[in-house]
C-alpha positions, -999 to 999 in steps of 0.1 A, spaced: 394 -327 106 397 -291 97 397 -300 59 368 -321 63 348 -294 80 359 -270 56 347 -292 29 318 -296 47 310 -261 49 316 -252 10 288 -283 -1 265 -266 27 268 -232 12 270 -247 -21 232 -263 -13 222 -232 0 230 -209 -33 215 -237 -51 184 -238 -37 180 -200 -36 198 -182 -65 174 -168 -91 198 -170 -118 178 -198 -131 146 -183 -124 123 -157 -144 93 -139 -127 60 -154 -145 59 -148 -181 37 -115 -190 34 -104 -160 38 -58 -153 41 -44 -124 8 -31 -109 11 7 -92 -5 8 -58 -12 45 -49 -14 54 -15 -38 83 -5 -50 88 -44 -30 114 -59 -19 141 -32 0 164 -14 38 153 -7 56 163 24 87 172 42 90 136 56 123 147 78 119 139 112 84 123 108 67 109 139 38 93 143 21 127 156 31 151 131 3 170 110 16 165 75 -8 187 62 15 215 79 46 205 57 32 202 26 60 210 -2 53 236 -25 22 221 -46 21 206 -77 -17 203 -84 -47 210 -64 -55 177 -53 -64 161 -24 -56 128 -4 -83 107 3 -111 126 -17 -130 112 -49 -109 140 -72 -78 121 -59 -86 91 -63 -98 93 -101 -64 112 -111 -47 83 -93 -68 55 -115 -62 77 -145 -25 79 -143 -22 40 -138 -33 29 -108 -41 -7 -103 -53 -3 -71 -57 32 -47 -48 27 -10 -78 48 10 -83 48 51 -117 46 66 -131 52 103 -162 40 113 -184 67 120 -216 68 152 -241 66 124 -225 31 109 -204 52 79 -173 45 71 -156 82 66 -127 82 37 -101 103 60 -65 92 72 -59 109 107 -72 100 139 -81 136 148 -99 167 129 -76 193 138 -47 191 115 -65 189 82 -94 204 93 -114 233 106 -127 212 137 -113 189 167 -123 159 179 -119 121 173 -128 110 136 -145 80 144 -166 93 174 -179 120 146 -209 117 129 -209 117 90 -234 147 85 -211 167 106 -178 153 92 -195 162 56 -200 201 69 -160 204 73 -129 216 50 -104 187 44 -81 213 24 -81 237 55 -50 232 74 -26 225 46 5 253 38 37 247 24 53 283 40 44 275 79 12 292 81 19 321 58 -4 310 36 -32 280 32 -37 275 -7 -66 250 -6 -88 268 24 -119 269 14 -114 240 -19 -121 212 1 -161 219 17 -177 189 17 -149 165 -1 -148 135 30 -165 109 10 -180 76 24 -165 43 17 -200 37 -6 -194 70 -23 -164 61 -37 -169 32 -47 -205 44 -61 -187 68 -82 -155 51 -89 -169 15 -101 -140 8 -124 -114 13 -98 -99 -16 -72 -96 -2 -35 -70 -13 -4 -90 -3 28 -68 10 56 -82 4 91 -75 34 113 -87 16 144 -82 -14 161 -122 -23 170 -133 -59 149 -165 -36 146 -149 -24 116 -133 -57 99 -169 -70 108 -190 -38 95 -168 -40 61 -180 -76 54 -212 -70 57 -213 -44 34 -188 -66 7 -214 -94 13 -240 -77 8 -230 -58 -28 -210 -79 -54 -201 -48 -69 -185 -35 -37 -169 -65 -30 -155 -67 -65 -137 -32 -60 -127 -41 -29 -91 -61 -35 -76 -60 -1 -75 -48 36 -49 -37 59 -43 -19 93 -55 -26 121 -51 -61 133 -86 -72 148 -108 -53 123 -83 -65 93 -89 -104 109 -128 -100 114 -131 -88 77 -108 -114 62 -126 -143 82 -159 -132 73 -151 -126 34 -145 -154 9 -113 -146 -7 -111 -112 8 -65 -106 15 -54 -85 38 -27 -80 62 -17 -62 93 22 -45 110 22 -78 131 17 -105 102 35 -90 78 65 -89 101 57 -126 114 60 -135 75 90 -118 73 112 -133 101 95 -166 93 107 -161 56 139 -153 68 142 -181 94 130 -207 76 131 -198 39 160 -210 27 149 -249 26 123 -231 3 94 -229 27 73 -203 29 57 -195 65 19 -203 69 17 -164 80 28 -158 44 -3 -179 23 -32 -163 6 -20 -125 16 0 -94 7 38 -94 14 47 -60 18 90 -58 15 108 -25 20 129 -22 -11 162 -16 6 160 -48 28 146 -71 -1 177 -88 -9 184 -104 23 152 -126 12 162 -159 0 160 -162 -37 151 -126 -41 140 -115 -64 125 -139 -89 128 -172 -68 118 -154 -36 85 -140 -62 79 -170 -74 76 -187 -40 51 -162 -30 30 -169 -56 30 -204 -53 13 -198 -22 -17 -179 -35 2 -145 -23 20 -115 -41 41 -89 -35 40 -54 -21 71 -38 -27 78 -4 -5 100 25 -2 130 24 16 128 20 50 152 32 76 154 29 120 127 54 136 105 62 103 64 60 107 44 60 76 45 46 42 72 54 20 69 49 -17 84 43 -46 84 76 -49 121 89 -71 138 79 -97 167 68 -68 140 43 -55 127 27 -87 164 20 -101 163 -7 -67 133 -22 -82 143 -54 -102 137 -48 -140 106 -69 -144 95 -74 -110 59 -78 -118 45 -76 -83 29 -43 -68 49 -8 -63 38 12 -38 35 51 -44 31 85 -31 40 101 -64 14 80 -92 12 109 -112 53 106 -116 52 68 -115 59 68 -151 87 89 -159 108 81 -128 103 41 -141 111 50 -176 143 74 -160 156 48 -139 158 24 -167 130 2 -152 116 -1 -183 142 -5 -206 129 -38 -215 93 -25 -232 96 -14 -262 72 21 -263 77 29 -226 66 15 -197 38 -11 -194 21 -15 -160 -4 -41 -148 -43 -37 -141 -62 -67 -119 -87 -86 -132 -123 -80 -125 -128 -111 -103 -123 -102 -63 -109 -133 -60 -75 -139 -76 
């Protein structure tokens, strides 16, 4: 009995590797991986002991440039360095504007106080985004003064940056906003063609993605249902309904307890009209969005994974790939994706 249940133990776990080992696999043929910058190109900070209430703008490291996150300066860098796609935020303003700014609040960036979104944009567009930033505890505040005026609109950026592909965060979590945004993408082709994805809050990211043809977008609580589902269920190959016609964003360090990561698990994602958002590391007790951001961090990224790689550090995208030995498959450096021109994939 107890060699016949060993037996039947080894064929089980021989099925299992058979189903999901990507030694026989290949990620799709000419495929790059496509940079996804988060906040533009901007100010990095001390991320030790981050909580979900901590000004970042107070912890800035010493800088590097004189850019800004979220502003139209920042976002052009970011497309100019290789972006395929710049993450933004937005809050819906009183006056029906969606205000390009990531915190809830005015005070830690700004000169003012109060609630983004309960702000109108004429007053929003009076303030300093550059205000509250030092990198010496309040010594000194290099970019007072530099940033007067520099909160764009959602339209404004994608006015003046028609070439580039945008991932709307939702800040809030009112429909008003998912329901707001598709009425604007429906109403503009050219808006809705820069417009590649939304994420965030869950009801506004469901309003917009019901009321857009084709529009992707995801949310904490789906991406997490995709993920246990994946893990649950994936290795008979199935891939969670949670999981179709979306973004699958994957923390780099826990990637390889996906079945058939990484090329099977990719290619499974695709086959169900998805893709692949691959993250920073992610460890117990962290709040935002870490990157792909070292040269540590892009050595975990499989050598031709040609999904998306989320960064905080686009303007270093490059030479930490080519560092790591990323790249050491392209012959003149790195090659990275763009996306087509068509909102819908």
């Amino acid at each position: 009995m107890i060699r016949i249940t060993s037996v039947a133990a080894s064929l089980v776990i021989a099925l299992l590797w058979g189903v999901n080992t990507s030694l026989f696999s290949r990620f799709p043929e000419g495929g790059a991986p496509r940079l996804l910058a988060h906040r533009g190109q901007h100010q990095i900070f001390d991320r030790e002991g981050l909580t979900a209430e901590t000004c970042t703008a107070s912890r800035i490291l010493p800088p590097e440039h004189a850019l800004l996150e979220n502003t139209i300066p920042s976002m052009r860098a970011a497309l100019d360095a290789g972006a395929a796609v710049v993450e933004l935020d937005v809050h819906l303003t009183p006056d029906g504007s969606f205000a390009v700014f990531h915190d809830w609040t005015l005070d830690c960036r700004t000169e003012a106080s109060g609630i983004t979104e309960e702000t109108p944009m004429a007053r929003l567009k009076q303030l300093d985004v550059g205000y509250g930033y030092t990198a010496d505890g309040g010594a000194t505040f290099p970019f007072r003064g530099h940033g007067i005026g520099m909160m764009p609109t959602l339209t404004e950026v994608l006015e003046a940056l028609p070439e580039g592909r945008f991932l709307v965060n939702f800040k809030s979590r009112r429909a008003e906003e998912g329901e707001t945004l598709a009425r604007l993408l429906n109403s503009n082709r050219t808006y809705r063609a820069a417009v590649f994805a939304v994420y965030g809050g869950g009801e506004p990211t469901e309003a917009a993605v019901a009321a857009v043809p084709g529009l992707e977008g995801y949310s904490a609580r789906s991406a997490k249902a995709c993920l246990v589902g994946y893990l649950a269920l994936g290795w008979s190959g199935y891939m969670p309904e949670v999981c179709r016609n979306t973004l699958v964003p994957v923390p780099v360090n826990y990637a390889f307890l996906l079945w058939g990561w990484p090329e099977k698990f990719y290619n499974r994602v695709q086959a169900a009209g998805s893709d692949v958002i691959l993250l920073g590391a992610h460890e117990k007790g962290d709040t935002g969005s870490a990157g792909i951001d070292d040269v540590e961090t892009w050595s975990m990224v499989p050598v031709g994974f040609p999904g998306f790689i989320w960064t905080n550090r686009i303007e270093k995208a490059r030479a930490y790939a080519e560092e790591s030995g990323f790249c050491s498959g392209d012959s003149g450096g790195c090659r990275f994706g763009t996306l087509p021109s068509s909102p819908v994939r």
